[in-house]
N, C-alpha and C positions, 0 to 999 in steps of 0.2 A: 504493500500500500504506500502512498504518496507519505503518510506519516512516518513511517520507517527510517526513510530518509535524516529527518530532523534527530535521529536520534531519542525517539520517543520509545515507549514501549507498542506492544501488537494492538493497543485496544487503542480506542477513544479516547483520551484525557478530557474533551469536551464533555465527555457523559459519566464520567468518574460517578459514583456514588459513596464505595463503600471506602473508609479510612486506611485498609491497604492500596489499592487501586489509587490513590492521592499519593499517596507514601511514593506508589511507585512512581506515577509521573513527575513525582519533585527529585528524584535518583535518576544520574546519569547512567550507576552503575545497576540499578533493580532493574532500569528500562531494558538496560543491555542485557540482563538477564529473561527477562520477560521477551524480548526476540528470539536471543535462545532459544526457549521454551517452546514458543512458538514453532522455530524451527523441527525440533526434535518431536513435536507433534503432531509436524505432519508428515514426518516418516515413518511416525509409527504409525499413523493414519493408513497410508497407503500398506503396512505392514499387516494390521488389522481385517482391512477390505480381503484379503487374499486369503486372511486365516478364517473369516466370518465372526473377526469379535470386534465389531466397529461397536456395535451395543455397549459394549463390557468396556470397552477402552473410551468412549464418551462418559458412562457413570463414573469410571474412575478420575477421567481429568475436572468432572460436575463436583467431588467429593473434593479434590485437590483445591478447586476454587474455595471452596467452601472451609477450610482448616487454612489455607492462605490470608481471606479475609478475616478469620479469627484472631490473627496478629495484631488486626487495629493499628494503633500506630507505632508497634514495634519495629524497626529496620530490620535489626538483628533474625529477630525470627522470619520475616519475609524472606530474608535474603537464605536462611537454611531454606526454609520450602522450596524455594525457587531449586536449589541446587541439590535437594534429595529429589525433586521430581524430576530434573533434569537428567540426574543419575538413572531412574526407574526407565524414562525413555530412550534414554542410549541402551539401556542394556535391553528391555521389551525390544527394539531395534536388531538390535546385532544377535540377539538370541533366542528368539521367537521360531 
């Protein structure tokens, strides 16, 4: 997307709601993580589609949203989430 570019993270910042999502768009480095993230999910996407757990891997990254926004306005703990999920999708990736 056009937003990428700026160094933003993969979502919106204009529609921000929840206090992680803020957090992240005011981080150069959470944003950078959150492309990441992005990236590595949608390899596992296409990884998913071929094994038939597109289901299973959308509730999981629904549940990951959901314990990321429970950070609030921790840094520290977004920026673990970010990088334990990151972890789950490279490996779900390369070892699937």
């Amino acid at each position: 997307s056009a937003q990428a570019h700026h160094g933003g993270p993969g979502f919106r910042c204009s529609t921000a709601k929840h206090a992680a999502e803020i957090v992240v768009c005011s981080s150069s480095k959470l944003s950078r993580l959150d492309r990441r993230l992005n990236y590595w999910y949608g390899r596992a996407k296409e990884r998913a589609r071929y094994f038939d757990q597109t289901g299973w891997l959308r509730s999981q990254q629904r549940a990951w949203i959901r314990s990321r926004n429970a950070c609030y306005w921790n840094k520290r703990c977004i920026n673990r989430k970010y990088r334990q999920r990151i972890r789950e999708l490279r490996r779900y990736f390369t070892h699937v």
